[in-house]
C-alpha positions in Angstrom: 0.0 0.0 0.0 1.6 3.5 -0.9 1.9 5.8 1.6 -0.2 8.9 0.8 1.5 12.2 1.3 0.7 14.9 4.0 -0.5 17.8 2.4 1.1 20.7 1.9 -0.1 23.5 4.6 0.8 27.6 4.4 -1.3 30.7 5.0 0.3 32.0 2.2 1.4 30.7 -1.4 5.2 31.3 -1.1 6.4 31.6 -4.5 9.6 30.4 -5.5 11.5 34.0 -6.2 10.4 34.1 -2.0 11.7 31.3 -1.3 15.0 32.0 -2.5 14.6 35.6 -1.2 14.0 33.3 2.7 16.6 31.1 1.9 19.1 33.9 1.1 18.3 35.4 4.5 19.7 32.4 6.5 22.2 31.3 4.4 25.2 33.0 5.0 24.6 31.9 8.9 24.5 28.3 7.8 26.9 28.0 4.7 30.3 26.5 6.4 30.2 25.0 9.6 32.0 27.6 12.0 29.2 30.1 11.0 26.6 27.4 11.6 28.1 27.4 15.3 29.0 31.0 15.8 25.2 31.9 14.7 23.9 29.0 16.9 25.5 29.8 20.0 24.3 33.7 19.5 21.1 32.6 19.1 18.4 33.4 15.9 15.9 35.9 16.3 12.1 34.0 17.2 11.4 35.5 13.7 13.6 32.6 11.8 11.1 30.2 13.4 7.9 31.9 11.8 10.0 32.2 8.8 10.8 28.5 8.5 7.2 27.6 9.2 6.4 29.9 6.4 8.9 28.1 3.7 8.4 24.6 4.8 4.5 24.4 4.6 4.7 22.5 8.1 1.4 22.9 9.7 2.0 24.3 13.6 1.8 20.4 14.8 4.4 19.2 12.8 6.3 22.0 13.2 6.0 22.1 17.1 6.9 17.8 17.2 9.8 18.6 14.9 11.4 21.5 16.9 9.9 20.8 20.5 8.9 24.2 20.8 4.8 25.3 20.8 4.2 27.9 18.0 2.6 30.6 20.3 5.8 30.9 22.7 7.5 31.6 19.0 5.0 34.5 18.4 5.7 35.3 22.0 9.3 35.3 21.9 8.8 38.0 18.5 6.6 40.3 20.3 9.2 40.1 23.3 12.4 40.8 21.2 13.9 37.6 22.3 16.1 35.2 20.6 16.1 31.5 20.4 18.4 29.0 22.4 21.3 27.8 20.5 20.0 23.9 19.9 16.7 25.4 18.9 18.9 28.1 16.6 21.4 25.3 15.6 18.1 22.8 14.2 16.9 25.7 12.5 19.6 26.4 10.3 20.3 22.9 9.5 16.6 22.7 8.6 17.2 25.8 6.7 20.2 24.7 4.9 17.8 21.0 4.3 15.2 22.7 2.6 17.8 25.3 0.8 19.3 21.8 -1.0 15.6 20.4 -0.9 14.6 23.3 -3.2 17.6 23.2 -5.2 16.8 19.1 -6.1 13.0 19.4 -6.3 12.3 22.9 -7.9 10.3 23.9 -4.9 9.4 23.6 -0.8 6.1 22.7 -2.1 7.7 19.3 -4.1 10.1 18.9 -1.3 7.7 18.8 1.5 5.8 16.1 -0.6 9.2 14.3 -0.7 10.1 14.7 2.9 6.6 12.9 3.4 6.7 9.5 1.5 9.2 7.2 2.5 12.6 7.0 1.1 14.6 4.3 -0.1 18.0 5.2 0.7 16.5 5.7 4.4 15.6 2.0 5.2 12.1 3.2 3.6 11.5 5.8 6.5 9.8 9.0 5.8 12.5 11.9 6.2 9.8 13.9 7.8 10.3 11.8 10.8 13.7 12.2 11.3 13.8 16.0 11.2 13.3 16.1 15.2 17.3 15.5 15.4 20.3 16.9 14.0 21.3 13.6 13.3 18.1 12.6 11.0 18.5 15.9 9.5 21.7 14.6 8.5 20.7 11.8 6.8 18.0 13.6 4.8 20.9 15.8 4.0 22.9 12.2 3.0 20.3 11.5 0.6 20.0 14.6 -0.9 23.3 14.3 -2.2 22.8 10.5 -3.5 19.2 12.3 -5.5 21.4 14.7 -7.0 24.0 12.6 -8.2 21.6 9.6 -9.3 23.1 7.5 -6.8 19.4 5.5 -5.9 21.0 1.9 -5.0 
């Protein structure tokens, strides 16, 4: 039996020119790994949150069992000025530099959130989605990302 996809969920239709324009926000922060830890251990601004939730089309449940974190102490943490933690800063980058690559293979967070929702082959046939809540998982989506790209399925 083929597992059916979850849908796709967002407020707004992001269009791809602003999803590069989101991606191109973060990415400097997340593009070589001393800047993923320097920007980590300063901590992101609550706003990266909202704007990940905006990109990836997670609804605020699979976004809250992903990142451990409930939506409204995000919108709190914006209205307050605060940053986030550096584990809850150093996910979000990885998952920002995920979907960056994501986009770049599929054409779209819309197609990639599809993908990150059926299970994969090169993932013992697990759906990526569920291994997003680590850093470790997010590796491995990262893993098979690479094999996609370079046609390396077996």
């Amino acid at each position: 039996m083929a597992a059916t996809p979850k849908p796709y969920k967002t407020k707004a239709k992001v269009s791809i020119v602003a999803e590069s324009a989101l991606i191109a926000t973060y990415q400097s922060l997340y593009d070589n790994p001393i800047s993923l830890l320097t920007s980590s251990k300063k901590g992101l601004s609550a706003k990266a949150a909202l704007d990940f939730l905006n990109l990836s089309g997670f609804s605020k449940e699979e976004f809250q069992d992903t990142f451990k974190t409930n939506v409204k102490t995000i919108q709190n943490y914006v209205s307050n000025s605060s940053k986030l933690d550096a584990a809850l800063s150093e996910k979000l980058l990885k998952s920002f530099s995920l979907f960056d690559k994501g986009i770049e293979i599929f054409g779209s967070a819309k197609t990639f959130h599809q993908w990150l929702n059926m299970p994969a082959y090169g993932l013992g046939n697990q759906i990526p989605f569920d291994l997003m809540d680590t850093i470790t998982g997010i590796s491995l989506i990262e893993e098979e990302l690479i094999r996609i790209e370079y046609g390396d399925l077996a």
